[in-house]
Backbone as a chain_set.jsonl record, in Angstrom:
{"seq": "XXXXXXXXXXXXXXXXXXXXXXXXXXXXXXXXXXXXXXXXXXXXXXXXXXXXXXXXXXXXXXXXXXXXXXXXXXXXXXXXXXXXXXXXXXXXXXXXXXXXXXXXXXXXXXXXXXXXXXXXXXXXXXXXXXXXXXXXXXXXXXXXXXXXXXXXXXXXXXXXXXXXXXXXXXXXXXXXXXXXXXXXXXXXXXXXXXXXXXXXXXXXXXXXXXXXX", "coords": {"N": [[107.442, -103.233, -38.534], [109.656, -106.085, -38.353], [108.668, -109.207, -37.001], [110.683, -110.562, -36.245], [112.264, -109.382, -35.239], [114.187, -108.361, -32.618], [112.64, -107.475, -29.45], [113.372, -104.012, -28.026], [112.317, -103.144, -25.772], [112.331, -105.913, -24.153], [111.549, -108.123, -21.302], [114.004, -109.151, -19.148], [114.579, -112.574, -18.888], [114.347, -113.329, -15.998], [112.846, -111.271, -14.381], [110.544, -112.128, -15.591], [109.764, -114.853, -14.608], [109.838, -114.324, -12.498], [111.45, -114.094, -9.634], [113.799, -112.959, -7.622], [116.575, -114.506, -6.32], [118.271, -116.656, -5.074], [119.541, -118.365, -2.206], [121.421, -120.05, -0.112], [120.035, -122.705, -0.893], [117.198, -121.823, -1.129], [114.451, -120.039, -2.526], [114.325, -116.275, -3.168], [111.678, -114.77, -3.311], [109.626, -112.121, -4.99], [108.198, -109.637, -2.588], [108.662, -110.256, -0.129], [108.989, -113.178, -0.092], [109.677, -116.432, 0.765], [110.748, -119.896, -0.835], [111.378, -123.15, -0.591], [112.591, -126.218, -2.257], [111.911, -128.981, -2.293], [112.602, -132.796, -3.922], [111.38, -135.462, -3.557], [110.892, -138.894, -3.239], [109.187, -142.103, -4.797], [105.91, -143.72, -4.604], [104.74, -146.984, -5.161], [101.373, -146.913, -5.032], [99.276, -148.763, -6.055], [100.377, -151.389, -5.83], [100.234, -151.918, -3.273], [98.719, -153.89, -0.438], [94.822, -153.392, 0.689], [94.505, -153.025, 3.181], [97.01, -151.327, 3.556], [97.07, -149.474, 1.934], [95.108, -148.405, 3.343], [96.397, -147.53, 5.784], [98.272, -146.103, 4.834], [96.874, -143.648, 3.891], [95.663, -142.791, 5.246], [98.095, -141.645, 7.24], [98.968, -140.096, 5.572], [96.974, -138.182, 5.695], [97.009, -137.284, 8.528], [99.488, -136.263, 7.994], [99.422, -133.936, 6.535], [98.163, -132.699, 8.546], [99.535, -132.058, 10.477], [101.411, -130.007, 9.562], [100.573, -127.66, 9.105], [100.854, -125.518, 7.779], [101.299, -124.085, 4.036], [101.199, -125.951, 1.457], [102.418, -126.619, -2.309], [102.49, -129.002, -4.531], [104.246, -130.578, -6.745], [104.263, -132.242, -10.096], [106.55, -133.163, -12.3], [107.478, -134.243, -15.41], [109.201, -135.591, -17.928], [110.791, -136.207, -21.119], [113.106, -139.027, -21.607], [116.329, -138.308, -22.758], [117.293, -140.429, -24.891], [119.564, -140.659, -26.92], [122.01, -140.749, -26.942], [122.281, -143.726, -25.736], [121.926, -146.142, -27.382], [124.626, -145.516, -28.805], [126.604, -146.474, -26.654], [125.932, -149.264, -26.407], [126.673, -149.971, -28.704], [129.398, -149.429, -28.331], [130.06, -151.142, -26.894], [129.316, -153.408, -28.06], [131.301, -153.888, -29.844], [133.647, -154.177, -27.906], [133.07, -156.776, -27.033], [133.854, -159.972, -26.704], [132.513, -162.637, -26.59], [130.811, -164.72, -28.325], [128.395, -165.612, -27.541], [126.983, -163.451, -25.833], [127.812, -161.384, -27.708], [125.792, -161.953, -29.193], [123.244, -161.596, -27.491], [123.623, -158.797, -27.1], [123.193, -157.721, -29.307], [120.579, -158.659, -30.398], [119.123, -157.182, -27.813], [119.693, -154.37, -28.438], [118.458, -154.429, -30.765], [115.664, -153.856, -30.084], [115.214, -151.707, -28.327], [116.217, -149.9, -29.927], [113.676, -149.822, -31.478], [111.617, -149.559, -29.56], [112.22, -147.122, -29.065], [111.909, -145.616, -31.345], [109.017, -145.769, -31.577], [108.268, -144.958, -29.142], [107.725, -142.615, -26.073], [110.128, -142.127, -24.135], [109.567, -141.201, -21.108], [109.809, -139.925, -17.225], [109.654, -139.406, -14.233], [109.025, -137.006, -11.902], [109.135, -135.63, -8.332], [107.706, -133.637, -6.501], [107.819, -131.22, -3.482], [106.652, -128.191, -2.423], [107.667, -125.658, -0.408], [106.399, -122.83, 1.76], [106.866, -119.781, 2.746], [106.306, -116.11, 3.754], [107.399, -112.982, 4.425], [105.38, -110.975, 6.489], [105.2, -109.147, 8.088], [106.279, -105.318, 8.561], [109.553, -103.935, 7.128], [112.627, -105.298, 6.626], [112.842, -108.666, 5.673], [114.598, -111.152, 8.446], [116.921, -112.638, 6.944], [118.373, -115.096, 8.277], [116.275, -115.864, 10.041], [114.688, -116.708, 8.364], [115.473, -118.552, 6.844], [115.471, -120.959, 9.188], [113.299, -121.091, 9.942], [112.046, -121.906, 7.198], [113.593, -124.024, 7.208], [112.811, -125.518, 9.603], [110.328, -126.707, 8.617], [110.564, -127.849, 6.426], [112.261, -130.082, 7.799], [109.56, -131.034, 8.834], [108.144, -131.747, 6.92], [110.268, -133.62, 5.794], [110.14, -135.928, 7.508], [107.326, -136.715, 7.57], [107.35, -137.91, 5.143], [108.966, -139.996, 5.299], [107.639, -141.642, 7.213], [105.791, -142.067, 5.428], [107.039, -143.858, 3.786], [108.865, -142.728, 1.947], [111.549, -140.949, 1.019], [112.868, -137.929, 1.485], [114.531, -135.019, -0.178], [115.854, -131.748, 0.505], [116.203, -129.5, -2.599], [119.443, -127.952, -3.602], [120.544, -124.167, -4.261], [121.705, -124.412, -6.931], [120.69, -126.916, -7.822], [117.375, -125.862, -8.086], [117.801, -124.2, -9.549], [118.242, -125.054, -12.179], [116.336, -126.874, -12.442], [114.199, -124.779, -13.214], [115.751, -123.653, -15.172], [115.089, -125.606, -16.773], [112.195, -126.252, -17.149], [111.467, -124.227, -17.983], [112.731, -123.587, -20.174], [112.42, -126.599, -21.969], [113.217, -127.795, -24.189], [116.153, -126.21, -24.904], [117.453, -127.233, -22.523], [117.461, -130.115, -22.999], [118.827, -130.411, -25.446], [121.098, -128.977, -24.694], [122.298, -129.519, -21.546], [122.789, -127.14, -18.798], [125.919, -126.758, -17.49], [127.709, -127.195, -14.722], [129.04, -125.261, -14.275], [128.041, -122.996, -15.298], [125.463, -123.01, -14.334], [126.398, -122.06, -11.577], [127.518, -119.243, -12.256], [124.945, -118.518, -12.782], [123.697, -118.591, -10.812], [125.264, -117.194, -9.033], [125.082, -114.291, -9.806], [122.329, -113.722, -9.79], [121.822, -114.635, -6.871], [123.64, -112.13, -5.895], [121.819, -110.021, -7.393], [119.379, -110.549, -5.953], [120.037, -109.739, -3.456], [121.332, -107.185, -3.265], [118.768, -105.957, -4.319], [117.245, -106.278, -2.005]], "CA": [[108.596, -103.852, -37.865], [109.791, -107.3, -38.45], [108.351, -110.244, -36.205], [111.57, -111.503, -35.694], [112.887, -108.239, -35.08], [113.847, -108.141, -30.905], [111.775, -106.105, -28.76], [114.171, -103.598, -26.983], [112.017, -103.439, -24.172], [111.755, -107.17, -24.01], [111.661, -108.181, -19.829], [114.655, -110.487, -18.878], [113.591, -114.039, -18.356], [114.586, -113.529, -14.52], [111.819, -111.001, -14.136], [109.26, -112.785, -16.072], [109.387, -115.848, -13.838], [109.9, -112.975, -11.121], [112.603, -114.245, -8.82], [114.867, -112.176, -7.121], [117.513, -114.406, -6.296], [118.652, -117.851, -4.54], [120.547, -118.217, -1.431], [121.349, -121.655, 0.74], [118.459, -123.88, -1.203], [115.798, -120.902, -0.827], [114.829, -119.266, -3.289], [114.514, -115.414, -3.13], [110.804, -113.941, -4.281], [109.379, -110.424, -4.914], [106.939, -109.194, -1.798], [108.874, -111.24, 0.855], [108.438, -114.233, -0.334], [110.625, -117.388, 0.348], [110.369, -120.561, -1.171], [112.35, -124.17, -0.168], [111.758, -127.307, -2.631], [112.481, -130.779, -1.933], [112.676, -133.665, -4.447], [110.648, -136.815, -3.071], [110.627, -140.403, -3.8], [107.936, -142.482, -5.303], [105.394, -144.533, -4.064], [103.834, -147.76, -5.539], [100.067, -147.03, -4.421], [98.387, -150.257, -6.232], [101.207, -152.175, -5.585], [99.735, -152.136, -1.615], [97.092, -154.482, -0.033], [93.906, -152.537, 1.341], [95.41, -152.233, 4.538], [98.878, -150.787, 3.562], [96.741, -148.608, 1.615], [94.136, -147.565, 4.475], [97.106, -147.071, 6.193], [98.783, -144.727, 4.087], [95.832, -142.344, 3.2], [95.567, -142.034, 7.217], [99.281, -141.762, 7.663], [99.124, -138.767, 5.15], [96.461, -136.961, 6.245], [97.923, -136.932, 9.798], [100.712, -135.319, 7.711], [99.094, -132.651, 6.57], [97.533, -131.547, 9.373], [100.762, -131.618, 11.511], [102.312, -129.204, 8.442], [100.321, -126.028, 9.422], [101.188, -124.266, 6.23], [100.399, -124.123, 2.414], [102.469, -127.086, 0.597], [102.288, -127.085, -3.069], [103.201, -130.979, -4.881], [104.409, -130.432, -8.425], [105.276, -133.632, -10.623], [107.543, -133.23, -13.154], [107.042, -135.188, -16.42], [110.535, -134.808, -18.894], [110.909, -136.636, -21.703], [114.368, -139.248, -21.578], [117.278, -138.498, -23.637], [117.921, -141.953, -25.212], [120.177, -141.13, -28.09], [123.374, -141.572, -26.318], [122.197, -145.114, -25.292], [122.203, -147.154, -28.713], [126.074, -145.664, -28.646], [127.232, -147.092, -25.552], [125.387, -150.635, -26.381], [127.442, -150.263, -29.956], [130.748, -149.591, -28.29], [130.13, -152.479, -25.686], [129.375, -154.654, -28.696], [132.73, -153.774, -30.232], [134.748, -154.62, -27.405], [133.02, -158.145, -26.293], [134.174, -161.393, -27.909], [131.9, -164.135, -26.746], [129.946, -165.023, -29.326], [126.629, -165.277, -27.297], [127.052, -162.139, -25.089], [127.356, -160.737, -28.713], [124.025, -162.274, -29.921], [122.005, -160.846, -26.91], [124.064, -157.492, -26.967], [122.719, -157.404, -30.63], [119.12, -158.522, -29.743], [118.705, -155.569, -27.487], [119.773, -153.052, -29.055], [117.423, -154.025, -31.474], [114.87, -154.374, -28.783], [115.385, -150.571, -27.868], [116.111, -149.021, -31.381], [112.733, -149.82, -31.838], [111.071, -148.93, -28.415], [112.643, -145.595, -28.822], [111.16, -145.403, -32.157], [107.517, -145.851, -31.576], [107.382, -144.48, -28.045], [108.495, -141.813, -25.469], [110.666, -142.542, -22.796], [109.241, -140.46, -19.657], [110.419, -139.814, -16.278], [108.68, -138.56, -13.494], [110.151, -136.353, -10.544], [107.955, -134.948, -7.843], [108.806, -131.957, -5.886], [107.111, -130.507, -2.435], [107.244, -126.52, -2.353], [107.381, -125.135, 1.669], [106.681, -121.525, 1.141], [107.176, -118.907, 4.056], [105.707, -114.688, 3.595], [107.011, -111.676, 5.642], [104.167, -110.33, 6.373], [105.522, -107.916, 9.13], [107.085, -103.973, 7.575], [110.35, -104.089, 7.056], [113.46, -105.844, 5.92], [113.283, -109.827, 6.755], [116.041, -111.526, 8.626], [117.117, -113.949, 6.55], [118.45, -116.075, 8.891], [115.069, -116.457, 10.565], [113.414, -117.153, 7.492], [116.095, -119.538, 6.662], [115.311, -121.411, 10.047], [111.448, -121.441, 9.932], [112.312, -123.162, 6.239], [114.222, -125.724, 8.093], [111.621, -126.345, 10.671], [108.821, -126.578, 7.864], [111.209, -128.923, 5.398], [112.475, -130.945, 8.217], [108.652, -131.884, 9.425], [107.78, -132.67, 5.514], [110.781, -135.01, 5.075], [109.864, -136.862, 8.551], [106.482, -137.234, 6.814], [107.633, -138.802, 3.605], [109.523, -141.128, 5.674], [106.286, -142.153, 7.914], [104.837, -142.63, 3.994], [107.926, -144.591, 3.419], [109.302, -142.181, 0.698], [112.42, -139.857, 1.431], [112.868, -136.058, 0.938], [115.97, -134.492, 0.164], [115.93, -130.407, -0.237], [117.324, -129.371, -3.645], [120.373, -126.978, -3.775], [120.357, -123.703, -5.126], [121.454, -124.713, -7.938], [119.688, -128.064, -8.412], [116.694, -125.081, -7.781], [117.969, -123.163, -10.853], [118.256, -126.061, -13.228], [114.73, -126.873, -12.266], [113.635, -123.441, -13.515], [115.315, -123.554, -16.566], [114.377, -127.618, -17.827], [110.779, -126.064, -17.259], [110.791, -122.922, -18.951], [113.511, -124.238, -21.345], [112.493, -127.548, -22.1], [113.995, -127.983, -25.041], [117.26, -126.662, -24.97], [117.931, -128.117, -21.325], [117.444, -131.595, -23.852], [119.879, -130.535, -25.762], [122.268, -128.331, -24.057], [122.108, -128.917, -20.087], [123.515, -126.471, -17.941], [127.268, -127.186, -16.652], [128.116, -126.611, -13.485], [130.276, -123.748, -14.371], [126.814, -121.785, -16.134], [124.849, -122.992, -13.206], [127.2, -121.504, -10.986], [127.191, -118.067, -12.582], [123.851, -117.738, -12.736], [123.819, -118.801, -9.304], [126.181, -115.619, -8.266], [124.373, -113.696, -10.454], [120.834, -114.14, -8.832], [122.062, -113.921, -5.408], [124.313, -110.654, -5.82], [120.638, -109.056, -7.773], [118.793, -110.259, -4.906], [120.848, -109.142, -2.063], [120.836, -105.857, -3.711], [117.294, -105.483, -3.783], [116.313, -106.364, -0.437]], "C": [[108.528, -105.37, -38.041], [109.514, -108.234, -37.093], [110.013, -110.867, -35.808], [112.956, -110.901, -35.482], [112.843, -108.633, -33.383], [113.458, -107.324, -30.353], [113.069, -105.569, -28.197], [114.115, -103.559, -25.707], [111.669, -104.597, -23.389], [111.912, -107.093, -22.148], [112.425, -109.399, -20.144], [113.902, -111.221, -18.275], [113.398, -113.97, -16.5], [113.38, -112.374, -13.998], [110.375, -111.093, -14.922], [108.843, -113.627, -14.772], [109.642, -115.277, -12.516], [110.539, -114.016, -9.963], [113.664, -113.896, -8.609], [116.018, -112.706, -7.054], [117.274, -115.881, -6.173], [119.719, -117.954, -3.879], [120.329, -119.283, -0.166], [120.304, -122.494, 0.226], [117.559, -122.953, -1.222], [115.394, -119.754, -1.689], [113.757, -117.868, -3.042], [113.336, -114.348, -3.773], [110.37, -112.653, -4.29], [108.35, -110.585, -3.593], [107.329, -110.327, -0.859], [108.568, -112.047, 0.89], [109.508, -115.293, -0.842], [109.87, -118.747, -0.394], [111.454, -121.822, -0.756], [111.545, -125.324, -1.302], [111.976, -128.513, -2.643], [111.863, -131.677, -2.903], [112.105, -135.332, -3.352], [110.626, -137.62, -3.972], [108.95, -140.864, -4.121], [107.999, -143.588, -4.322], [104.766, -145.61, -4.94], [102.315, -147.76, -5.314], [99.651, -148.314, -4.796], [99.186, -150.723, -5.926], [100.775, -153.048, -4.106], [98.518, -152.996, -1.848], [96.323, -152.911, 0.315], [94.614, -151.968, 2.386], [95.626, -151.467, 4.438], [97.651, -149.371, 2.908], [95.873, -147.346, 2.304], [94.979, -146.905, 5.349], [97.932, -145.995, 6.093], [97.88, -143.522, 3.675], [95.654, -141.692, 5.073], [96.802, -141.304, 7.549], [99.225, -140.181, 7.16], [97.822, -137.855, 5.441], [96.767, -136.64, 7.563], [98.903, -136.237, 9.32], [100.616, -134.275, 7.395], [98.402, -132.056, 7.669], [98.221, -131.135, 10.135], [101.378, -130.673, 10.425], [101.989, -127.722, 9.217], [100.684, -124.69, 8.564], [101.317, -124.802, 4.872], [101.804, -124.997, 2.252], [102.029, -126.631, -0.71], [102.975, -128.054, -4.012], [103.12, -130.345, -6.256], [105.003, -132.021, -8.946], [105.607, -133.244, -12.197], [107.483, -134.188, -14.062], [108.387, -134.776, -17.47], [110.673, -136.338, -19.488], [112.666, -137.492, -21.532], [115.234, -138.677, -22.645], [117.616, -140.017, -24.288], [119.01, -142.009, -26.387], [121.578, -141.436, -28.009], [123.356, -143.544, -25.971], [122.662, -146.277, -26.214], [124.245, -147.308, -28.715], [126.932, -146.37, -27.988], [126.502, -148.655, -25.393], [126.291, -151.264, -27.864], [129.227, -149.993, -29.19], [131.268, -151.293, -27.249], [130.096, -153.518, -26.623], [130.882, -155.046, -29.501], [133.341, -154.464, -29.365], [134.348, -156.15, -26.657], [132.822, -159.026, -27.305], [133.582, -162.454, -27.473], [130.943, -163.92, -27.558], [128.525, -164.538, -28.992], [126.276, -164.633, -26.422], [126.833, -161.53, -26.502], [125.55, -160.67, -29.565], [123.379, -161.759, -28.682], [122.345, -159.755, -26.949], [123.204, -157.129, -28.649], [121.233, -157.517, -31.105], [118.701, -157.171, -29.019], [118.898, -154.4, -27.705], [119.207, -152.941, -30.233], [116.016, -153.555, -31.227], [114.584, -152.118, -28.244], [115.531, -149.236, -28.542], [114.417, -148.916, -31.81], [111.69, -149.475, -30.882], [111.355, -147.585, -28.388], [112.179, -145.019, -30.321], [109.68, -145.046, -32.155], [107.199, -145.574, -30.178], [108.461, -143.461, -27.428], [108.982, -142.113, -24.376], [110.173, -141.662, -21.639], [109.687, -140.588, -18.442], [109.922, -139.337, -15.4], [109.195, -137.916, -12.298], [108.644, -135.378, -9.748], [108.625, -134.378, -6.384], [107.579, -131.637, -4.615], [107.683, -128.891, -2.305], [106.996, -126.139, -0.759], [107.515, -123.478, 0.923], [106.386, -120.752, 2.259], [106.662, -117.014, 3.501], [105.772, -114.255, 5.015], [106.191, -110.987, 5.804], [104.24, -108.686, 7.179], [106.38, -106.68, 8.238], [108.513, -104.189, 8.107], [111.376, -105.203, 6.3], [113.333, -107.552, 6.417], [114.358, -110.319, 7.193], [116.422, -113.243, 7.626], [117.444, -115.465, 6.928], [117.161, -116.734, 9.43], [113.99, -117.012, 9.701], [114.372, -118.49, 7.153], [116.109, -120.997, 7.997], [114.217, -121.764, 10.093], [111.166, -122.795, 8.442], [112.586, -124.099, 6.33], [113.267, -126.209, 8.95], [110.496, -127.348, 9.593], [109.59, -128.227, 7.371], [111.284, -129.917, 6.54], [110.561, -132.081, 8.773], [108.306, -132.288, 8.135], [108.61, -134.069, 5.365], [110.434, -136.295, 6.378], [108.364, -137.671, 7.796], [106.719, -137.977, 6.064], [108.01, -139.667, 4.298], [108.03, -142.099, 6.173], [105.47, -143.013, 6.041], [105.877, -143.582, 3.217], [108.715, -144.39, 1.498], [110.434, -141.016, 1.285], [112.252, -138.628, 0.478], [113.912, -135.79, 0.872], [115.596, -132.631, -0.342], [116.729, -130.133, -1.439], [118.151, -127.877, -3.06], [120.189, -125.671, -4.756], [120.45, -123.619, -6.646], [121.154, -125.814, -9.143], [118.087, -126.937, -8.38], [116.649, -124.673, -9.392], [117.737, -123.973, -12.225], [117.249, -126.267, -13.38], [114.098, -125.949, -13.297], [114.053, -123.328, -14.869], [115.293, -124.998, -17.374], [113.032, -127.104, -17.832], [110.559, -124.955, -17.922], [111.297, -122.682, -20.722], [113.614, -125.87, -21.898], [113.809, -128.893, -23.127], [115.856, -127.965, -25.719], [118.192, -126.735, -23.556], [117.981, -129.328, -21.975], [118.707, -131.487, -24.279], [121.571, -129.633, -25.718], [121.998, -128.114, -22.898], [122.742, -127.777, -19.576], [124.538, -127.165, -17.441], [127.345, -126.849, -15.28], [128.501, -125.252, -13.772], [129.351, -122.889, -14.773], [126.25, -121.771, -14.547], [125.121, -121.955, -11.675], [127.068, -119.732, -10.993], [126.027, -117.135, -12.465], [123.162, -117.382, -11.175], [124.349, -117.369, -8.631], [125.195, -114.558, -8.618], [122.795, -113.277, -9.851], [120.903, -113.878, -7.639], [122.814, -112.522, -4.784], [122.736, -109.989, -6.198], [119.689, -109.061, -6.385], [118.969, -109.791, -3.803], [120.73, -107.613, -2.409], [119.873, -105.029, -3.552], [116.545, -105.504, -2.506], [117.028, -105.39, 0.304]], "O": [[107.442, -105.93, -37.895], [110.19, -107.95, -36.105], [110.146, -111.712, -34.922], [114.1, -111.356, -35.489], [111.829, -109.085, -32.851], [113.855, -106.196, -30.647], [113.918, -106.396, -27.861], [114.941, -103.732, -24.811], [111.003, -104.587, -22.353], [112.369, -106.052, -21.674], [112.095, -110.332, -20.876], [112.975, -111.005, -17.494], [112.466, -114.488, -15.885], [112.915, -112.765, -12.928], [109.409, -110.335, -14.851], [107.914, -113.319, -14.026], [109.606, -115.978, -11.505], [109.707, -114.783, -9.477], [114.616, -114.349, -9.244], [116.914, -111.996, -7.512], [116.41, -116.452, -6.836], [120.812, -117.769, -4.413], [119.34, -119.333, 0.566], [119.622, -123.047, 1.088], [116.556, -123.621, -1.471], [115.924, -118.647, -1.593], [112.576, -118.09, -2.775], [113.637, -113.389, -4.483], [110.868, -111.967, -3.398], [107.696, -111.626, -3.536], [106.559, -111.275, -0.708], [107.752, -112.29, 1.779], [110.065, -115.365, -1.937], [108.648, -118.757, -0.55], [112.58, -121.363, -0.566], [110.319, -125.427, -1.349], [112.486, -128.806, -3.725], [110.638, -131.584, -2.965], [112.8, -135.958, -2.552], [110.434, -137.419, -5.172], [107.905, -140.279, -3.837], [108.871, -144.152, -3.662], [104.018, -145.028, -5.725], [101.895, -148.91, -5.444], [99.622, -149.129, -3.873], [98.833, -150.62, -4.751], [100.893, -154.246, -3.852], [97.686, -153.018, -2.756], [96.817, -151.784, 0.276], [95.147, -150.866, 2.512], [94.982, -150.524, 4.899], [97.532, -148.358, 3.596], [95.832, -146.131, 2.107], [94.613, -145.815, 5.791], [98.252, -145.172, 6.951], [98.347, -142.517, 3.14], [95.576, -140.631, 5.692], [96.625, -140.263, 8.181], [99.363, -139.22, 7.917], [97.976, -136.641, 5.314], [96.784, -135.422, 7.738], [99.392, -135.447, 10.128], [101.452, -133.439, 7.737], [98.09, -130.865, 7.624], [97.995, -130.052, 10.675], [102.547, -130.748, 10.804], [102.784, -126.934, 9.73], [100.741, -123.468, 8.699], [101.44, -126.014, 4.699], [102.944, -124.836, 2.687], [100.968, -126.036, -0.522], [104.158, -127.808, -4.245], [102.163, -129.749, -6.75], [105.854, -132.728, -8.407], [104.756, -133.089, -13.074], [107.417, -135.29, -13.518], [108.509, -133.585, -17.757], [110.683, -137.369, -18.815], [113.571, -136.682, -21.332], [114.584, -138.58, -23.686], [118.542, -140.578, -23.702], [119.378, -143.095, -26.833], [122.218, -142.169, -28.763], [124.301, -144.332, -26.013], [123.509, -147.128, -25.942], [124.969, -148.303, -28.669], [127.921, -146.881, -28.513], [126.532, -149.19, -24.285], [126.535, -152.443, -28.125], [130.173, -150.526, -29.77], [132.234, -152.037, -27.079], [130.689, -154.556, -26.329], [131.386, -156.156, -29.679], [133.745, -155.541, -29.804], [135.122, -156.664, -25.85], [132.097, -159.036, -28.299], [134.069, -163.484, -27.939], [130.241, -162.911, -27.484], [127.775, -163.722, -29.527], [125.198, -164.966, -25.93], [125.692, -161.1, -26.671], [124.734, -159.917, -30.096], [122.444, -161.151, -29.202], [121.322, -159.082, -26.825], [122.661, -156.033, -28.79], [120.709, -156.772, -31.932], [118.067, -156.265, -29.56], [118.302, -153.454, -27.189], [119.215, -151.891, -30.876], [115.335, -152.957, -32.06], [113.503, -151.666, -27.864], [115.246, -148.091, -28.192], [114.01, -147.937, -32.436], [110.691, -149.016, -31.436], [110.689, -146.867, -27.642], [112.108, -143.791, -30.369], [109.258, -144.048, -32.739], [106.056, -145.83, -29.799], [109.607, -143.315, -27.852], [108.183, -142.416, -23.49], [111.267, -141.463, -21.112], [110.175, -141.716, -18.371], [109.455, -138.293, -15.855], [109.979, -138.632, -11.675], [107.676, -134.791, -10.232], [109.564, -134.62, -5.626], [106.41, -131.861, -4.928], [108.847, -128.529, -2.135], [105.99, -126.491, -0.143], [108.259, -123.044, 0.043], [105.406, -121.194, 2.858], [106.915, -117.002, 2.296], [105.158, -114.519, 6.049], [106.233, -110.034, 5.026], [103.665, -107.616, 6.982], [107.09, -107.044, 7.301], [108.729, -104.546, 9.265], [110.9, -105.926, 5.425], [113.728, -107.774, 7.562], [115.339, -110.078, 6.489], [116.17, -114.439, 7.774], [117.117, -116.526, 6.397], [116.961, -117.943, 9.313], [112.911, -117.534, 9.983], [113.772, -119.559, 7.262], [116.754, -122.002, 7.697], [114.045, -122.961, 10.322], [110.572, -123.874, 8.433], [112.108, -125.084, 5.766], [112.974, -127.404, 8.938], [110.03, -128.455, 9.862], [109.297, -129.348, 7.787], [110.395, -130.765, 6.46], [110.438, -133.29, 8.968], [108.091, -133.5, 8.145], [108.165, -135.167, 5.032], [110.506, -137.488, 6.083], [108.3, -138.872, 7.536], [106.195, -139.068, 6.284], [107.298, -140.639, 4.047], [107.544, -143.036, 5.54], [104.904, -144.073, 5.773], [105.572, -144.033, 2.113], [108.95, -145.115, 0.531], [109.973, -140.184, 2.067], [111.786, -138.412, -0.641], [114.621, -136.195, 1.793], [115.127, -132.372, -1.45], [117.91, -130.48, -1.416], [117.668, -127.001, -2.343], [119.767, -125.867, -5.896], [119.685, -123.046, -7.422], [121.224, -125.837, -10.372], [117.321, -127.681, -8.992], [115.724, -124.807, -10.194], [117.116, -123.515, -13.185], [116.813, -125.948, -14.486], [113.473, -126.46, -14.226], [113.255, -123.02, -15.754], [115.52, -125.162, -18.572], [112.454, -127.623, -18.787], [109.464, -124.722, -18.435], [110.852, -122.159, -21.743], [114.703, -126.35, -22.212], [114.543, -129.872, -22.989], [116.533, -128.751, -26.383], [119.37, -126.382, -23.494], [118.858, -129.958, -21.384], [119.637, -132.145, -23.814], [122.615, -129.671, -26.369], [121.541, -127.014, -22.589], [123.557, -127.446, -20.437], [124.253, -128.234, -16.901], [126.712, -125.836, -14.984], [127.998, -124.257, -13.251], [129.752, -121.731, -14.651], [126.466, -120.879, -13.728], [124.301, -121.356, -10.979], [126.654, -119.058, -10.05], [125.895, -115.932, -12.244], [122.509, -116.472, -10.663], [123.737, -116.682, -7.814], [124.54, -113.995, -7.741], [122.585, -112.104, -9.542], [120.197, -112.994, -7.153], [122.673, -112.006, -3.676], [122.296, -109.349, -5.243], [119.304, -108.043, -5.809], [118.02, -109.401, -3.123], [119.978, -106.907, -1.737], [119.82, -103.925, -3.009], [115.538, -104.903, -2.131], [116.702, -105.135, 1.463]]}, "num_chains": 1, "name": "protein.A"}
């Protein structure tokens, strides 16, 4: 059989990365198992005196111990897109007529043709996971798990603040996008998700999981 023949019994991607569904921000796992993930701001650490810094390593371990349940911190590393950029520095040079707006518009975009040559633009995004398990037989209530999520999230983003970094929960389908820029690196680069896919898959995911539970 040809290698590049398709398996028939291949497993859709949605039960590889085994997730049932996504419904209000939460996403939907096998063996009663929610998940909530919030997008956090950055911190300067060296940037701080000693202090600020003694201060902050205290600040956050007071934060974890007021949590009372498993966090896991993911950071996100994604390469920029830059090839739109040069474009929109060449149409700006088109339409401006002072002379020496033109000469620095024409400086940096040499300045950047060549930074984007010899290096990688990077980006960094860093994520807190709150993760919740029915442990009790039976069906869970979703609402109550959807409430305990809120308790959990709301004492994380109070934290971040105390660490002088905000939290915002992502949306299910800022959630979904997530899932496929990481498993699809590549063509999330060069073909994001629209709303209108996002969306679908969105329905899609939460009709399978509703189903199953």
């Amino acid at each position: 059989m040809s290698v590049l023949q398709k398996r028939k019994n291949k497993a859709p991607s949605r039960t590889q990365i085994a997730i049932k569904g996504a419904k209000d921000g939460i996403l939907l796992l096998p063996n009663n198992q929610y998940r909530a993930v919030l997008e956090i701001s950055s911190l300067n650490f060296e940037l701080k005196s000693e202090d600020e810094q003694d201060a902050i390593i205290d600040t956050y371990e007071s934060f974890l111990n007021s949590v009372g349940t498993p966090l896991q911190i993911l950071i996100r590393t994604r390469e920029i897109d830059m090839d739109k950029y040069p474009e929109d520095l060449g149409a700006r040079l088109e339409d401006e007529t002072e002379e020496i707006y033109r000469e620095q518009l024409v400086s940096y975009d040499e300045f950047i043709r060549s930074l984007i040559q010899s290096n990688k633009i990077l980006t960094r995004h860093f994520y807190i996971v709150v993760s919740y398990t029915h442990t009790t037989k039976g069906k869970a209530d979703f609402e109550m798990v959807k409430e305990y999520l809120g308790l959990t999230v709301d004492i994380v983003a109070k934290g971040m603040n105390r660490l002088g970094m905000s939290a915002r929960q992502l949306s299910s389908l800022e959630t979904l996008d997530l899932f496929y820029s990481f498993y699809n690196p590549s063509a999330a680069k060069i073909q994001p998700l629209s709303e209108r896919a996002l969306q679908m898959i969105h329905t899609a995911l939460v009709q399978k999981g509703e189903s199953n539970e």
